[in-house]
ZAGUMI-707605 format. One record per residue (C-alpha): residue number from 1; residue in three letters; x, y, z. Coordinates in pm, 1 decimal, decimal comma. Each point is the difference from the previous one (the first is absolute). Layout:
BEGIN
<r><num>NUM</num><residu>ala</residu><x>X</x><y>Y</y><z>Z</z></r>
...
! end
This chain:
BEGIN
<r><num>1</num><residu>unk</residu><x>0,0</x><y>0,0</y><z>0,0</z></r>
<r><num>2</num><residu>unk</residu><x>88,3</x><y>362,2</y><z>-53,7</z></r>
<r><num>3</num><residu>unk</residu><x>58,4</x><y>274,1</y><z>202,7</z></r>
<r><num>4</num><residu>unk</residu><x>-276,8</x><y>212,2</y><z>80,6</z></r>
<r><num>5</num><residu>unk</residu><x>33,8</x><y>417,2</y><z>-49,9</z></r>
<r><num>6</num><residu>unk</residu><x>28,0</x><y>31,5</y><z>378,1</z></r>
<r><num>7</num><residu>unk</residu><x>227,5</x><y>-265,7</y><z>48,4</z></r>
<r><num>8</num><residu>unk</residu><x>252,7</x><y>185,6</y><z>-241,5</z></r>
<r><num>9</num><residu>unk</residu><x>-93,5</x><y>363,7</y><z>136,5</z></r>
<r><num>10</num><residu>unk</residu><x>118,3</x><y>-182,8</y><z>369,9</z></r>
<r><num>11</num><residu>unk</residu><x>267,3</x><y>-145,8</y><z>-144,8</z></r>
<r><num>12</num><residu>unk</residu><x>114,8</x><y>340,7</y><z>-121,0</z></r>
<r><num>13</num><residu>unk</residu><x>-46,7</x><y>211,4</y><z>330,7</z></r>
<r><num>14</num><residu>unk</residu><x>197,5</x><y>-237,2</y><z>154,1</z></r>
<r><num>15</num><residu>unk</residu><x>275,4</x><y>10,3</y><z>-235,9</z></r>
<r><num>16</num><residu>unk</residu><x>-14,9</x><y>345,4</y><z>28,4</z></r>
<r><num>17</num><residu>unk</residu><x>46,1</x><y>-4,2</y><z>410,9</z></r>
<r><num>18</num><residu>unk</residu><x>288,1</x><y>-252,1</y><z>-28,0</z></r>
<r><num>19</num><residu>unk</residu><x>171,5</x><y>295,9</y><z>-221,5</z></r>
<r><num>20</num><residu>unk</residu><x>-114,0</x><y>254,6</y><z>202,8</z></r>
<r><num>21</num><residu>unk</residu><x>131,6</x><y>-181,3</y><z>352,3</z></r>
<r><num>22</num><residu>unk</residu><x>372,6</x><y>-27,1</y><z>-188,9</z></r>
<r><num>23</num><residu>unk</residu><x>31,7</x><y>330,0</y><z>-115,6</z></r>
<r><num>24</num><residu>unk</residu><x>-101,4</x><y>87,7</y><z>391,4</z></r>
<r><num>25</num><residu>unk</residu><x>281,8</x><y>-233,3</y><z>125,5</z></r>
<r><num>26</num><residu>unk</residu><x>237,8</x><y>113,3</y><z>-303,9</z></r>
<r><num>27</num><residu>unk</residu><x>-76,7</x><y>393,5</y><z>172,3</z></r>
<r><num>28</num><residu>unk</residu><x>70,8</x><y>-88,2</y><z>336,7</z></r>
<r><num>29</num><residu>unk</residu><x>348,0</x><y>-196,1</y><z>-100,9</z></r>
<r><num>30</num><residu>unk</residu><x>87,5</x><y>332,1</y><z>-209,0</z></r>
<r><num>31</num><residu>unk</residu><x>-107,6</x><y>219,6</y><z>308,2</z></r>
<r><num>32</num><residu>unk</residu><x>244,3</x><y>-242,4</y><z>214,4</z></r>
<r><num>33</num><residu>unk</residu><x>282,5</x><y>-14,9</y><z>-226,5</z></r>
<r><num>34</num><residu>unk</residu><x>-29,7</x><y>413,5</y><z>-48,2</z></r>
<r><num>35</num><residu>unk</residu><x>49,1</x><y>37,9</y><z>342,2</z></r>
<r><num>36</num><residu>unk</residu><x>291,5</x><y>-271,8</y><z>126,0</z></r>
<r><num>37</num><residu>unk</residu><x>163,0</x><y>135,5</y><z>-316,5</z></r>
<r><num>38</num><residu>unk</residu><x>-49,0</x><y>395,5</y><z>142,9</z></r>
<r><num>39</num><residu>unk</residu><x>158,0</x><y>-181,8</y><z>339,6</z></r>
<r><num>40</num><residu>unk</residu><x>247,1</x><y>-106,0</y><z>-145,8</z></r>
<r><num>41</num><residu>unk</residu><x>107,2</x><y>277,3</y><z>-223,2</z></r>
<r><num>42</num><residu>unk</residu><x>-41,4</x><y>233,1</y><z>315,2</z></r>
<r><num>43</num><residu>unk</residu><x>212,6</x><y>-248,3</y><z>212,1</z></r>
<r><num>44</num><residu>unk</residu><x>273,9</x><y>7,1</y><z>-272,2</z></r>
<r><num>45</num><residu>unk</residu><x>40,1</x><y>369,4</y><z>-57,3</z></r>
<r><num>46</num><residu>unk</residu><x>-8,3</x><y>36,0</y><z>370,0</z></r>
<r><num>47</num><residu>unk</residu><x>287,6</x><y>-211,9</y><z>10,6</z></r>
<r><num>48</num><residu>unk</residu><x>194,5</x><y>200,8</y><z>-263,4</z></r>
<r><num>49</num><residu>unk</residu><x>-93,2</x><y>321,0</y><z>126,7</z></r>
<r><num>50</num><residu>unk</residu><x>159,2</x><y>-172,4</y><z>334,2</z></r>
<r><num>51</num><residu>unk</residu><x>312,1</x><y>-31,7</y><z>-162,3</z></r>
<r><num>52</num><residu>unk</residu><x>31,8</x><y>337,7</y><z>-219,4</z></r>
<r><num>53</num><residu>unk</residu><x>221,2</x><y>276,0</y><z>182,3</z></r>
<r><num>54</num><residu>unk</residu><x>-64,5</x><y>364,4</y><z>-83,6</z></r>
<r><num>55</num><residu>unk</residu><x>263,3</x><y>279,6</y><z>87,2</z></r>
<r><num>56</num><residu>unk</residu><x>-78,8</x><y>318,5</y><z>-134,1</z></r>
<r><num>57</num><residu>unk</residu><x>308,0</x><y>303,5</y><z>-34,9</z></r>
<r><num>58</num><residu>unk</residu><x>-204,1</x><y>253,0</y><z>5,5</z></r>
<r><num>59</num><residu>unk</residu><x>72,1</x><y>220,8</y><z>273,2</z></r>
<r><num>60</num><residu>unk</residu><x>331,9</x><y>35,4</y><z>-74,8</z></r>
<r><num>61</num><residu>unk</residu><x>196,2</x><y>310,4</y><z>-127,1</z></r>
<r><num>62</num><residu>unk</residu><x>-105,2</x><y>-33,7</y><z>-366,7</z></r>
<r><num>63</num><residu>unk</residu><x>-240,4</x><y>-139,0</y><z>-223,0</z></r>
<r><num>64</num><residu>unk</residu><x>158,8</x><y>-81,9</y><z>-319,5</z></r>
<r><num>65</num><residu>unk</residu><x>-224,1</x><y>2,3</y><z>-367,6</z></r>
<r><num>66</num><residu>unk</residu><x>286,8</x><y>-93,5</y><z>-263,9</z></r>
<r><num>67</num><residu>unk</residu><x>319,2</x><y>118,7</y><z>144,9</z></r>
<r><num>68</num><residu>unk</residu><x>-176,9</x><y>312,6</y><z>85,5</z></r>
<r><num>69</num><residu>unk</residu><x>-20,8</x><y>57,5</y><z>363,7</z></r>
<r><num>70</num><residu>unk</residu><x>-326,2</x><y>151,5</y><z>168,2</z></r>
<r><num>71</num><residu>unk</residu><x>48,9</x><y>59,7</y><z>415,9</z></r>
<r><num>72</num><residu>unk</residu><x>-286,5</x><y>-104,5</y><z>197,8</z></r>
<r><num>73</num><residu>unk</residu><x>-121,6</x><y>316,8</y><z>104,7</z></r>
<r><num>74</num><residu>unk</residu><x>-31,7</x><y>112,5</y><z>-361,1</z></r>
<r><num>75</num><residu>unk</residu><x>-275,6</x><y>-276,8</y><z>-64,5</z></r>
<r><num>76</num><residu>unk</residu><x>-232,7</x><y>206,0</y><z>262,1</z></r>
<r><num>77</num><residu>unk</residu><x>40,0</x><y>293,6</y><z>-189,9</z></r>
<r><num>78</num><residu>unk</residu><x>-301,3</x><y>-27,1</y><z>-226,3</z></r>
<r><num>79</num><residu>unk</residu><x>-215,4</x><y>-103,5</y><z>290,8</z></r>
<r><num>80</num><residu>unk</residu><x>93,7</x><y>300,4</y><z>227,4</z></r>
<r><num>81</num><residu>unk</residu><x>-50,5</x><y>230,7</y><z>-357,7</z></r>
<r><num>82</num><residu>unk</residu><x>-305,1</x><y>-171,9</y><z>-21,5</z></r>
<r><num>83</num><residu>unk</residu><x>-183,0</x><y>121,8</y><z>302,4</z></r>
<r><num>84</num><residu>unk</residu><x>185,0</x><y>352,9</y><z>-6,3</z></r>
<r><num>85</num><residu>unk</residu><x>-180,9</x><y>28,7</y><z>-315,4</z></r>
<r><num>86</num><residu>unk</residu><x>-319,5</x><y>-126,1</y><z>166,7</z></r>
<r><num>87</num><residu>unk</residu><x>20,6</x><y>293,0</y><z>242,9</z></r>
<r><num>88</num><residu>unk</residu><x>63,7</x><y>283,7</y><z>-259,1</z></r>
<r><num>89</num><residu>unk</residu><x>-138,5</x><y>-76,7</y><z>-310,5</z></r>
<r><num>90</num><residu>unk</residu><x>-383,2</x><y>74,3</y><z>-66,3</z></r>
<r><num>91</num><residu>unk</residu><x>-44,5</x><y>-329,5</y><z>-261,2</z></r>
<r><num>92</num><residu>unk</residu><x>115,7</x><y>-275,2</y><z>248,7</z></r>
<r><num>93</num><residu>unk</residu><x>-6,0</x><y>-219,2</y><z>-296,9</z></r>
<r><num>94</num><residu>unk</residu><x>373,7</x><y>106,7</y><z>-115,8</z></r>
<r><num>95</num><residu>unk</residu><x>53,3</x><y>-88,0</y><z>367,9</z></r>
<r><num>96</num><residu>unk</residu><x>-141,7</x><y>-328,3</y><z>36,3</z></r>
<r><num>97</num><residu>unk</residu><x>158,9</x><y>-143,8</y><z>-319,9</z></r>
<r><num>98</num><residu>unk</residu><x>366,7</x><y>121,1</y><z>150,0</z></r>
<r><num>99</num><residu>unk</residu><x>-80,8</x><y>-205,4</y><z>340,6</z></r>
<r><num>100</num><residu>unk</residu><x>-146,6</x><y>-310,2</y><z>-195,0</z></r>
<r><num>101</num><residu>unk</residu><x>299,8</x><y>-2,0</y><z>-158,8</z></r>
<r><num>102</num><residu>unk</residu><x>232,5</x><y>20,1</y><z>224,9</z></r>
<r><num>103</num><residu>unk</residu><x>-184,6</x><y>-250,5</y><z>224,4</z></r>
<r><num>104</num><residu>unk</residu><x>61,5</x><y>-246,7</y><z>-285,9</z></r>
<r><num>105</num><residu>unk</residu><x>357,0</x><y>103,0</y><z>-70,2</z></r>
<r><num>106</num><residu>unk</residu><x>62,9</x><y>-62,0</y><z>381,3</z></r>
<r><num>107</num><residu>unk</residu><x>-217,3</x><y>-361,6</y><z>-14,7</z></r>
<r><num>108</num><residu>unk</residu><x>205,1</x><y>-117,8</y><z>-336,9</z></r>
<r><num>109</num><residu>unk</residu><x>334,8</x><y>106,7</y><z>137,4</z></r>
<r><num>110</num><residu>unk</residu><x>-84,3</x><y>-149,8</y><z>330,3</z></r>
<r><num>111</num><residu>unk</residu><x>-86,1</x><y>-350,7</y><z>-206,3</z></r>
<r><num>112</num><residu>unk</residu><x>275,2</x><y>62,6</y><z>-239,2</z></r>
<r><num>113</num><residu>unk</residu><x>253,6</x><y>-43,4</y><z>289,3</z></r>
<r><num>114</num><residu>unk</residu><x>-161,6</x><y>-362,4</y><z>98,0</z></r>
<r><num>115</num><residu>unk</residu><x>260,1</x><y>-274,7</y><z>-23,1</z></r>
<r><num>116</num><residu>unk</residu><x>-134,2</x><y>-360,1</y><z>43,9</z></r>
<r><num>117</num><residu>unk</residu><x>256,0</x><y>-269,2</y><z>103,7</z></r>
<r><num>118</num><residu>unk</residu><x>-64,6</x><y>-374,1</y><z>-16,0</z></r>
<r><num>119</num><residu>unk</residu><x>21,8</x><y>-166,1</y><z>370,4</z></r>
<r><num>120</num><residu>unk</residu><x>260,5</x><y>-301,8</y><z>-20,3</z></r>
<r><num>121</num><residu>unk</residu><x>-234,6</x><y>-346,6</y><z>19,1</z></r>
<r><num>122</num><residu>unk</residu><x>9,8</x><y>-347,5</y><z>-67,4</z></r>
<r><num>123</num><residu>unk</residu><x>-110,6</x><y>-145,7</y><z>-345,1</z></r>
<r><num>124</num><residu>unk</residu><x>-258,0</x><y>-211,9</y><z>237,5</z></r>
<r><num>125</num><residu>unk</residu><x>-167,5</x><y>343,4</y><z>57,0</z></r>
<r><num>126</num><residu>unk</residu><x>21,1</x><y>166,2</y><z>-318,1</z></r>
<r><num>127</num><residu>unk</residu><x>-186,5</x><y>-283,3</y><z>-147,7</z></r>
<r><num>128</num><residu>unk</residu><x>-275,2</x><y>-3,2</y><z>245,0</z></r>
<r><num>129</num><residu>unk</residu><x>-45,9</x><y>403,7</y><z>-64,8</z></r>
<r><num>130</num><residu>unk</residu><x>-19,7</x><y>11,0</y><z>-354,1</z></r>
<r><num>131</num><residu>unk</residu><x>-204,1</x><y>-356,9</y><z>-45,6</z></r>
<r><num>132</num><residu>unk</residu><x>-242,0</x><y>117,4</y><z>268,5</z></r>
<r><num>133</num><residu>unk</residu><x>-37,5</x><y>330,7</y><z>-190,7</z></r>
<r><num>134</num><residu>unk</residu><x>14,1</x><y>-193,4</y><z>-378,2</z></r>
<r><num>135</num><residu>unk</residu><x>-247,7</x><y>-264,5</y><z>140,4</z></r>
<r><num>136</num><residu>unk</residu><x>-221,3</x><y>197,3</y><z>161,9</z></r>
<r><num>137</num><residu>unk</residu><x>-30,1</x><y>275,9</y><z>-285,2</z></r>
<r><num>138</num><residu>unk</residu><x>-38,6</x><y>-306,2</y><z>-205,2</z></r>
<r><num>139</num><residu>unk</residu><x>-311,0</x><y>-166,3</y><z>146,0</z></r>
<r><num>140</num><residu>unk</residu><x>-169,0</x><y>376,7</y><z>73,1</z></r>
<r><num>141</num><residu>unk</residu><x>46,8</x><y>45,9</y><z>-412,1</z></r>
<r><num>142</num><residu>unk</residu><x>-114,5</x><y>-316,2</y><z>-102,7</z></r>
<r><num>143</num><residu>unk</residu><x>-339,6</x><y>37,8</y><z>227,8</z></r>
<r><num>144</num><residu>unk</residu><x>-45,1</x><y>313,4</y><z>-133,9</z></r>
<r><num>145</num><residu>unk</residu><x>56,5</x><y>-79,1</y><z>-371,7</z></r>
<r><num>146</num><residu>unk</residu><x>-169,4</x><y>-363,0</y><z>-29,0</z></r>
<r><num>147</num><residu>unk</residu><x>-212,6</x><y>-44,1</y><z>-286,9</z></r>
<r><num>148</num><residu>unk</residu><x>-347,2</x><y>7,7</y><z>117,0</z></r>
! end
């Protein structure tokens, strides 16, 4: 005997939950993977950041662009201009645009000086920072780039 109409219309809605069940397991596995990979991408550029030194030589008696030679004081020179002109000029504008400016100048000289040094470690531990951070960045771009 054949298959009645409803037989084939139940056949088909429960097909059609099976699907709709695995694409809701699928989801949760992608939401799990995203977020053991975000641990352990966070856990492995907190343990490079760990070892990263920064020294910075700014404060000293010059700050060098080329082999010209600018002393520190002289960077705060457009700042201090800055607000003088904020106090005498009537369009503040002219003033605002000196102090932005020399804000930035001081920020970019200050990150310009920035030296990063490498601590000494073990190969053991250089493996487990970068494969932490590969692995994890890894599994977070594969859950967020699966093929639906």
């Amino acid at each position: 005997m054949g298959k009645s109409k409803y037989d084939r219309e139940l056949e088909k809605a429960y097909r059609d939950l099976k699907d709709i069940e695995k694409e809701r397991k699928r989801d949760r596995n992608d939401l799990l993977s995203f977020f053991l990979g975000l641990l352990m991408f966070g856990g492995g550029l907190f343990l490079i950041f760990q070892n990263a030194q920064v020294y910075s030589s700014w404060g000293g008696s010059f700050y060098h662009i080329g082999s010209w030679g600018i002393p520190n004081g002289l960077i705060m020179l457009p700042v201090l201009i800055g607000i003088l002109m904020l106090f005498l000029m009537d369009k503040k504008i002219f003033g605002w645009i000196v102090t932005i400016l020399g804000v930035i100048f001081i920020l970019l000289t200050i990150i310009m000086s920035v030296r990063i040094h490498w601590r000494t470690t073990s190969v053991y531990a250089f493996i487990l920072m970068f494969g932490l951070a590969a692995a994890g960045g890894g599994l977070m771009l594969r859950s967020l780039f699966r093929k639906r």
